[in-house]
KEKE-3310 file (N, C-alpha, C; in steps of 0.2 Angstrom, whole numbers, plus 5000, padded with zeros to 4 digits):
npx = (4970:4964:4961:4962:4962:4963:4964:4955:4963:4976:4990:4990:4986:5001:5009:5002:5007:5023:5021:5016:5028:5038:5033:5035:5048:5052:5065:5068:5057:5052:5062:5058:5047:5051:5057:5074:5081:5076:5071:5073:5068:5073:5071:5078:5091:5100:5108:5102:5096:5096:5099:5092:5097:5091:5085:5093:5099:5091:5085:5093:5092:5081:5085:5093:5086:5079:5090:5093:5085:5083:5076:5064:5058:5041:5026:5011:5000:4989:4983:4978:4981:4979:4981:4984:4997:5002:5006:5000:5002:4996:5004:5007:5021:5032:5045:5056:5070:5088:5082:5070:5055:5048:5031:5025:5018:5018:5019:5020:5024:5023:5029:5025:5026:5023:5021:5031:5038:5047:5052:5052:5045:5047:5040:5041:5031:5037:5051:5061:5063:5063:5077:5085:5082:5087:5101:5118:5119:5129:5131:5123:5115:5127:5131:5132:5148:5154)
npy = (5024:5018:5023:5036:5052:5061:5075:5081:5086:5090:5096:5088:5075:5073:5074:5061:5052:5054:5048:5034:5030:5032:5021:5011:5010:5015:5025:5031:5036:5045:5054:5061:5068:5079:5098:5102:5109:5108:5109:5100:5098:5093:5091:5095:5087:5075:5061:5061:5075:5090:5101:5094:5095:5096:5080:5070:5071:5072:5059:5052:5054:5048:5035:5035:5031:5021:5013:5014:5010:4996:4993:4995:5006:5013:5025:5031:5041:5048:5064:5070:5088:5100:5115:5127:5132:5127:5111:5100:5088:5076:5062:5047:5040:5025:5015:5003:5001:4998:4988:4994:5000:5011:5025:5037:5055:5068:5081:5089:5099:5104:5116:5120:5123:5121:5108:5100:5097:5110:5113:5107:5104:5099:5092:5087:5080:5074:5079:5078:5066:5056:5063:5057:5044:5041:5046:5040:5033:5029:5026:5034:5048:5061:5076:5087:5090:5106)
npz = (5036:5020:5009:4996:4991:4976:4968:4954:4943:4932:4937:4950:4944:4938:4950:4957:4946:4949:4964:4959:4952:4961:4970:4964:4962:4952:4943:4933:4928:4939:4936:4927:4928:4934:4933:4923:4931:4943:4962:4976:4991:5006:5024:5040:5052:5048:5037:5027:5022:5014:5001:4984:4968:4949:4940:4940:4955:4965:4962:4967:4981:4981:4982:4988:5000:4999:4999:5012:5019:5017:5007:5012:5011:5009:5004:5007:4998:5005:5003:4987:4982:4971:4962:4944:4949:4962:4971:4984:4996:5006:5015:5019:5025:5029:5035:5038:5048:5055:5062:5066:5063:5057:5055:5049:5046:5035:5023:5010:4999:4980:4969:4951:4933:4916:4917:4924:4941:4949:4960:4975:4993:5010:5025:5039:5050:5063:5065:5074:5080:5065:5063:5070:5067:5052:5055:5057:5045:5033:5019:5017:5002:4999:5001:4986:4976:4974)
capx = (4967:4965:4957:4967:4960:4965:4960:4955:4969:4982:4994:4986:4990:5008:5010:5003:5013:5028:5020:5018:5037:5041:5032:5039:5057:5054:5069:5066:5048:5055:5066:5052:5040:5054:5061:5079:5081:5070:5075:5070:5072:5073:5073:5082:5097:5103:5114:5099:5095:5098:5095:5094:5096:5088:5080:5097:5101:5084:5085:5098:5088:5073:5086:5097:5081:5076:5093:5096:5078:5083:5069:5059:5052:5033:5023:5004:5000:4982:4978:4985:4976:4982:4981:4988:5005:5006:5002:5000:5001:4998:5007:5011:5028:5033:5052:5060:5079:5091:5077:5065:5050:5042:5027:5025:5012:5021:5016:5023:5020:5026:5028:5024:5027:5025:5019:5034:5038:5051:5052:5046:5046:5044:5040:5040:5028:5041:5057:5067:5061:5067:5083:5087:5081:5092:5107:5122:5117:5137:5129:5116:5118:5130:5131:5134:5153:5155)
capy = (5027:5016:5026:5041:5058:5064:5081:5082:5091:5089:5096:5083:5069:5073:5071:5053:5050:5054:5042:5028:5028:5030:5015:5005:5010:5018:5032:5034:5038:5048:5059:5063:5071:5085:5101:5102:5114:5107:5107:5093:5101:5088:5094:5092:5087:5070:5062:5065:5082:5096:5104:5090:5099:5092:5074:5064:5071:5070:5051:5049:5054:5042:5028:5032:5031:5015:5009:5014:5003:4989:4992:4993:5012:5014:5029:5030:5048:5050:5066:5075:5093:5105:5118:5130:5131:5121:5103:5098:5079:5074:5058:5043:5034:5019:5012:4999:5005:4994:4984:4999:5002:5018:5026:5045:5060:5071:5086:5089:5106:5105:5118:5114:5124:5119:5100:5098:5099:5114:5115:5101:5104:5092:5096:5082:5081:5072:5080:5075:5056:5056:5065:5051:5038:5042:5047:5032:5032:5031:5025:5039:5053:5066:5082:5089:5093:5112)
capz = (5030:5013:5001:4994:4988:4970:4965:4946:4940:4928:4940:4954:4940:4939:4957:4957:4944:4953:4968:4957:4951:4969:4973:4959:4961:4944:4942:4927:4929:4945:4937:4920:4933:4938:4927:4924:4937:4950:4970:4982:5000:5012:5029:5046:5055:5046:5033:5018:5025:5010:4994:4981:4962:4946:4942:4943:4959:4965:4961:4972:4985:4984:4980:4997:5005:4998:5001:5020:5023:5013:5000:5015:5013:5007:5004:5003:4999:5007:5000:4984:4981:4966:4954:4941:4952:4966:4972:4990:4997:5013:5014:5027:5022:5033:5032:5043:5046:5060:5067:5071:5057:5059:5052:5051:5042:5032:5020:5002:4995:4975:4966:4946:4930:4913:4918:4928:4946:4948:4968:4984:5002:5012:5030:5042:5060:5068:5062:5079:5077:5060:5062:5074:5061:5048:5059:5056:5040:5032:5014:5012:4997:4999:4996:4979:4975:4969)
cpx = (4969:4963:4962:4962:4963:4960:4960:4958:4975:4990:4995:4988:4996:5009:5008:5006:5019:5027:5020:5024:5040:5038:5036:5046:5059:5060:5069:5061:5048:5056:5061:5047:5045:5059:5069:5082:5078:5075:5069:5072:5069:5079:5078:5091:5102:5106:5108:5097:5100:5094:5097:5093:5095:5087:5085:5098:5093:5083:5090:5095:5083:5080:5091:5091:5079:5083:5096:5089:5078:5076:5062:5051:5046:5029:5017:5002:4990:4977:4982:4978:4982:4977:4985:4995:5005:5001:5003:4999:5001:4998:5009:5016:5029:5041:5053:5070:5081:5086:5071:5061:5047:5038:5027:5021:5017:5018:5021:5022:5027:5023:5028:5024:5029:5024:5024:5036:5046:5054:5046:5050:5042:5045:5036:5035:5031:5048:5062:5069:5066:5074:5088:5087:5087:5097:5110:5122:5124:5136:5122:5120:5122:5129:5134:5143:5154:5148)
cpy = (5023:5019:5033:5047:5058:5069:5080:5088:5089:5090:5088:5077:5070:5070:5062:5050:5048:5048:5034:5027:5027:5023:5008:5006:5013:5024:5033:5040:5044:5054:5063:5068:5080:5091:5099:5102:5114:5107:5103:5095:5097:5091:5088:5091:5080:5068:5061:5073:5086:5096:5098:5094:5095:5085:5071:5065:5068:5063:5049:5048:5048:5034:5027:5030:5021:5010:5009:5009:4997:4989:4994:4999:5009:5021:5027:5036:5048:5055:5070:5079:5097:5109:5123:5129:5128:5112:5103:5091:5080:5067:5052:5039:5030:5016:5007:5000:5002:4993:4987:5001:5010:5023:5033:5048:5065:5076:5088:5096:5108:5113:5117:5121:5123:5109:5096:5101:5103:5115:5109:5104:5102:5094:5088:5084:5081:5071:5076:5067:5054:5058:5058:5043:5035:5042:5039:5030:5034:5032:5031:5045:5059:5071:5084:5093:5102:5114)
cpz = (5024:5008:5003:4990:4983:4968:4956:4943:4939:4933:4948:4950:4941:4945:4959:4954:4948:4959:4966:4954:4956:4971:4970:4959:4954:4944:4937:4925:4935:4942:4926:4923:4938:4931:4926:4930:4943:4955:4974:4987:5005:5020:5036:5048:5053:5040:5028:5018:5018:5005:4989:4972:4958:4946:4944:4951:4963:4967:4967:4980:4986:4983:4986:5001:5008:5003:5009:5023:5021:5011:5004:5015:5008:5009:5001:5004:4999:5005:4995:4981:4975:4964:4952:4944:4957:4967:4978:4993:5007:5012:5020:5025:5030:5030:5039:5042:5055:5065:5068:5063:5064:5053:5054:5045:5042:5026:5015:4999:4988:4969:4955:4940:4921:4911:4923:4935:4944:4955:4972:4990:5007:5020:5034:5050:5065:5066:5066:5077:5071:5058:5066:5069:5057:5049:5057:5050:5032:5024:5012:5008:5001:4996:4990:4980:4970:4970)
residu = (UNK:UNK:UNK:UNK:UNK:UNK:UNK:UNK:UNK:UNK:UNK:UNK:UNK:UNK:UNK:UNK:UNK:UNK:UNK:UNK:UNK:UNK:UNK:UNK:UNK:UNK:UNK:UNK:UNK:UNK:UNK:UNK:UNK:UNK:UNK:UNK:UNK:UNK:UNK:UNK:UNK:UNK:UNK:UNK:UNK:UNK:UNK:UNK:UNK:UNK:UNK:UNK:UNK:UNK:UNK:UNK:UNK:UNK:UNK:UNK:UNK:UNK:UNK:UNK:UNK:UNK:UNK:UNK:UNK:UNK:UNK:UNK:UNK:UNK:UNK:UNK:UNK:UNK:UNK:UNK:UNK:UNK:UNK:UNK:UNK:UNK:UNK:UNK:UNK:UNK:UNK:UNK:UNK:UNK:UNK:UNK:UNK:UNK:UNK:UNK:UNK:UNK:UNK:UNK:UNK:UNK:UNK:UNK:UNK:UNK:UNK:UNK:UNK:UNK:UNK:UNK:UNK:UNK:UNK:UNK:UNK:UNK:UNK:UNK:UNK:UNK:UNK:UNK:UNK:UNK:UNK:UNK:UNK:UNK:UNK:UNK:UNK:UNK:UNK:UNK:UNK:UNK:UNK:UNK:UNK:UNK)
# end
């Protein structure tokens, strides 16, 4: 799939914002696109797996990511649908992580308020795959203290 859907919608812009700072390693540009108060819920049974709370935490997440693939993740969000309150992505990201690249279809469903994302949930096809992926993983983010 190389062509990408965008819905014409303001909320729909936000979100490829978001994608384009993710591609560029922007965290700045990352954490401008989420309320204070936003939650990042990354699923499953591995060491990024939880609730990540506002934009700096957030960042940490896309930047373990980056760093357990050696730079190598990449998202191409194929389809981003919105309005008034939510956003929806379907997305195929690709990482290469100890020798093994793998490519997988994933579903984004952001909640939005106010111009900013306030709630994501991120729901994987091939949760198991992926729990295994990341598993080993000694340098991904931790949990939040307190």
């Amino acid at each position: 799939m190389s062509e990408s859907f965008i819905a014409d919608h303001p909320n729909a812009k936000l979100i490829a914002k978001l994608y384009k700072a993710r591609t560029e390693s922007d965290w700045d540009g990352i954490a401008s696109c989420f309320s204070d108060d936003a939650i990042w819920q990354y699923p499953g049974h591995n060491p990024l797996a939880r609730d990540y709370h506002g934009p700096d935490d957030i960042v940490t997440f896309f930047q373990g990511v980056k760093r357990l693939t050696d730079q190598s993740f990449g998202v191409n969000p194929a389809y981003i649908m919105a309005n008034d309150d939510v956003a929806m992505v379907y997305e195929l990201p690709t990482g290469r992580r100890r020798g093994v690249t793998m490519s997988w279809d994933s579903m984004h469903l952001y909640e939005i308020k106010d111009g900013k994302i306030t709630y994501a949930k991120i729901f994987q096809r091939v949760q198991y795959s992926l729990d295994a992926y990341w598993w080993n993983g000694a340098d991904a983010p931790r949990p939040r203290e307190g």
